[in-house]
C-alpha positions as MATLAB code, in Angstrom:
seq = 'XXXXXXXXXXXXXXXXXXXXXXXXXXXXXXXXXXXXXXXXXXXXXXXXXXXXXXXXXXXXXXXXXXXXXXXXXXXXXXXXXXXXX';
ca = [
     -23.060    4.170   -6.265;
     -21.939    0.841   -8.314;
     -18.245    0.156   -8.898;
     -17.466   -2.115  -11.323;
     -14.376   -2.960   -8.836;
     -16.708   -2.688   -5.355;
     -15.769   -6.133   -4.185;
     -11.985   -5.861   -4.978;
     -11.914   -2.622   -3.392;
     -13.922   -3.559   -0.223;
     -11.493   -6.475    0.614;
      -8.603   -3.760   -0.043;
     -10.671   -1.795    2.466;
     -10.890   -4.871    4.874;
      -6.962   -5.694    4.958;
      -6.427   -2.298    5.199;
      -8.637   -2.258    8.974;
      -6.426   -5.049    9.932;
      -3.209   -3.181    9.176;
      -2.390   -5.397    5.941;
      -1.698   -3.004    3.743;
       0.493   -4.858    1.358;
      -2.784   -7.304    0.550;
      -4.653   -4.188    0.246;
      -1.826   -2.728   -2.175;
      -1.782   -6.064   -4.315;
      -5.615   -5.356   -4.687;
      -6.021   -2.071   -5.826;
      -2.646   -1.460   -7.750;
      -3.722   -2.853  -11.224;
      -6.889   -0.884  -10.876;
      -7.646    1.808  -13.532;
     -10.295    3.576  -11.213;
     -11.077    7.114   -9.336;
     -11.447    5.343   -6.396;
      -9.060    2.813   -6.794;
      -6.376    5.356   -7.449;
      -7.835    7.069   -3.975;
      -7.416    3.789   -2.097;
      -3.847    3.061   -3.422;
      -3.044    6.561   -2.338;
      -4.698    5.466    1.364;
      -2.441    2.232    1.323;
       0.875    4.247    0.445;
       0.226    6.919    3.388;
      -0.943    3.830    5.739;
       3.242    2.401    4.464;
       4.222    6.215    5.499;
       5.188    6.836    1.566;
       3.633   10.645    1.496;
       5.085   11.014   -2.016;
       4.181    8.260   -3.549;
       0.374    8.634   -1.548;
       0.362   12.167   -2.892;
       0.604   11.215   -6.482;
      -2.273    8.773   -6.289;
      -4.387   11.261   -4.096;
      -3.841   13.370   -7.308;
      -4.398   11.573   -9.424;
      -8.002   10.864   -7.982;
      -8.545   14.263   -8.067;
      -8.120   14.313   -4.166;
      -5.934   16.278   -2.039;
      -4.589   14.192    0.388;
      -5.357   15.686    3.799;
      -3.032   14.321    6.948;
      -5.352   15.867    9.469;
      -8.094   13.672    8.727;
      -7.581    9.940   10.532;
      -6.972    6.916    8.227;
     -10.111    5.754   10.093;
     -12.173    8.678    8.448;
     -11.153    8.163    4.872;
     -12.064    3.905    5.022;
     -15.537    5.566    6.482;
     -15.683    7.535    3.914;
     -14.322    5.045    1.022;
     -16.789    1.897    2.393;
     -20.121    4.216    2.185;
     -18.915    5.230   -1.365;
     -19.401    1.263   -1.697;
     -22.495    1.284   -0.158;
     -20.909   -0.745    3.022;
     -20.832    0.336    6.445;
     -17.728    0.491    8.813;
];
């Protein structure tokens, strides 16, 4: 599927692998995007802020889920974008 935002979310996706999730939080936080909003909730549970995650898990229309690994959602997030990793 095309984003509109698919490179600026894959980098956020990238810094997030390396465990840089302030870069990836300066990417995505200006975003007005499903996916976007999913991704900022990603970066705010990766920081250990569950409330703050929780509201943008929401407002993606996404539950956010702590038994499934960090690792699973970028999986899942980068073959959204049509990249693998």
């Amino acid at each position: 599927m095309t984003n509109p935002h698919a490179t600026q979310l894959a980098e956020a996706i990238e810094r997030l692998l390396v465990n840089d999730w302030r870069a990836a939080h300066a990417l995505v936080q200006d975003l007005d995007d499903p996916i976007a909003w999913r991704l900022h909730g990603l970066v705010h549970r990766v920081e250990g802020d569950l409330g703050n995650s929780r509201y943008w898990y929401e407002k993606a229309g996404v539950t956010l889920d702590q038994s499934r690994s960090v690792e699973e959602e970028i999986s899942e997030l980068s073959s959204y974008l049509g990249r693998t990793g």
